[in-house]
N, C-alpha and C positions, 0 to 999 in steps of 0.2 A: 655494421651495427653491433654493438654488445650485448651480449646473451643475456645479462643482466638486466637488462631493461626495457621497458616497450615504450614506443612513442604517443602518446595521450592519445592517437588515434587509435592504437592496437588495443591499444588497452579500454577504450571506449566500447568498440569492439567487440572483446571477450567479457565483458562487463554484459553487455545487453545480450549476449547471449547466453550468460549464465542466469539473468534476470529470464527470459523467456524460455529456458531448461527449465527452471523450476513452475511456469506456472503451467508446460507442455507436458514433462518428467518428472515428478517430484521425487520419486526414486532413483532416479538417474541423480538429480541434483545430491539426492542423501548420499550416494555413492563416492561422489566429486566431493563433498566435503570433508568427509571421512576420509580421502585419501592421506598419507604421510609426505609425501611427495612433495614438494616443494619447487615450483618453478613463477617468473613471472604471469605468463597464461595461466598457469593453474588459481594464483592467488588473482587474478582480476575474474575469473572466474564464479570463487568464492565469494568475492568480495559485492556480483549482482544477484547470487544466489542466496546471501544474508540479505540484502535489501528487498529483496524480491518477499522475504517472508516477515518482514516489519509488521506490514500493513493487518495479519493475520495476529500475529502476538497483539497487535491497538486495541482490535477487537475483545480480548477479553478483561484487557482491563478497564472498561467503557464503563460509568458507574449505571446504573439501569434505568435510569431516567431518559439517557443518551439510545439507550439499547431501544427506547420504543418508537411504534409511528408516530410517526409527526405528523402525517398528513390521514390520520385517519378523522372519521368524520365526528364532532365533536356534538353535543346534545343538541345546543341552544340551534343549531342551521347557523351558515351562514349571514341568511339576514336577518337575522335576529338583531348580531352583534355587528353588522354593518350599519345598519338602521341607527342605533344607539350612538354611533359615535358620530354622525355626520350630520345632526343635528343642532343647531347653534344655540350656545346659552342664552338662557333667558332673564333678563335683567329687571 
């Protein structure tokens, strides 16, 4: 095999393990990305320890509307507004 390359399995791989570095080590992962180095494992590496941290950068762009509960308990009750809509027009 060539040094240059890994087989989508190796590379699946060191991908999921750099995804689960950084949500184990997040220091660890800062480490691994700052490296200079350059090798296939290293950049599959990189490459689930940027995805790994997506989901955290989502969050703060969320406009605040998004940011709140949704499932908190709203004034009227429930059956208030279950009541009202299952009601059949009257003609």
């Amino acid at each position: 095999m060539d040094d240059k390359f890994l087989s989508e399995q190796e590379f699946a791989d060191y991908y999921n393990i750099g995804y689960g570095l950084n949500k184990v080590s997040p220091e660890m992962a800062d480490l691994i990305v700052n490296t200079k180095t350059r090798s296939p494992q290293l950049d599959a590496l990189k490459a689930g320890i940027e995805i790994s941290r997506e989901p955290e950068r989502e969050k703060d762009y969320l406009p605040e509307w998004l940011k709140e509960d949704w499932f908190k308990e709203d004034s009227r009750g429930i059956t208030q507004s279950l009541h009202k809509s299952i009601e059949p027009d009257k003609e």
